[in-house]
C-alpha positions in Angstrom: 132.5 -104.5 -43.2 128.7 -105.1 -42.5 128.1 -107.0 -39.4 125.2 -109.5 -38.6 124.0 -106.7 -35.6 123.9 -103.9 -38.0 121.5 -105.7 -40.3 117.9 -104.9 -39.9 114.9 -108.3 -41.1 111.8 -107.0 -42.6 109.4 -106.9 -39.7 106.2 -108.8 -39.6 103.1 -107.8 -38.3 102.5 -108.1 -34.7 99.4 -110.9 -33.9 98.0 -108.4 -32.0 97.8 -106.2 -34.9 96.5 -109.0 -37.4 93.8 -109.8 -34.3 92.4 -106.2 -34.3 91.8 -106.3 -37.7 89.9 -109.2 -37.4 87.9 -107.4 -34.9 87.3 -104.4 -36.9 86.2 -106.5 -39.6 83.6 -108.5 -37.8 82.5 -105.2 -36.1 81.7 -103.5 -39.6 79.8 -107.0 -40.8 78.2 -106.9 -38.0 77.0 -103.2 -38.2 76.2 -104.1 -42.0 74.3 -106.9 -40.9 72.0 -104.8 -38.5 71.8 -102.4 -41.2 70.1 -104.8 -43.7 67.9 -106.3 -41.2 66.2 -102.7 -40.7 66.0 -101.7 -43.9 64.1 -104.9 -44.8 62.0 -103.9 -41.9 61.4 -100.3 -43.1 60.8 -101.6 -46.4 58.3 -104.0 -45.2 56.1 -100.9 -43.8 53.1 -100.0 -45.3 52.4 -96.6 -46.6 49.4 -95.9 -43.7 52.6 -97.0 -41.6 54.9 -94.3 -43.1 51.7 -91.8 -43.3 51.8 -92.5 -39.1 55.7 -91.2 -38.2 55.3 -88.6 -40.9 58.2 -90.2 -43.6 58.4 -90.9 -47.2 59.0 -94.2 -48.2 61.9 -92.9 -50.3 63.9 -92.1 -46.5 64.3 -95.9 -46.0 68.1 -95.9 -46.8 68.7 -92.6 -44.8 66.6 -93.9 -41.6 68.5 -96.7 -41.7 71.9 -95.2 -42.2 71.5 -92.8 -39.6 70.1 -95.5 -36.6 72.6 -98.1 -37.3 75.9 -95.7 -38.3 74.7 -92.2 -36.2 75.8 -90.7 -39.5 
């Protein structure tokens, strides 16, 4: 016979658990956000601006990847 302390309830996910994923997310929005912002600012550049720091225009998306993500 089964008894009531032998049964084991699904368990639930912590708060704590459900708040860092929260977290997380607004950390990676927030990282996207910068991300956009500098890329509109790179892409705003003119082409005597990219001539000056010695980049192609086409390195916009790898500039900005690399500042905002170190990747």
């Amino acid at each position: 016979m089964t008894f009531a302390t032998t049964l084991s309830l699904p368990r639930l996910p912590s708060m704590d658990s459900f708040a860092r994923k929260i977290a997380q997310w607004r950390e990676a929005w927030e990282l996207h956000r910068k991300y956009l912002t500098l890329l509109d600012e790179l892409q705003s550049m003119s082409n005597r601006d990219w001539d000056d720091i010695g980049q192609s225009r086409l390195n916009a998306h790898e500039i900005a990847r690399q500042t905002i993500y170190g990747r």
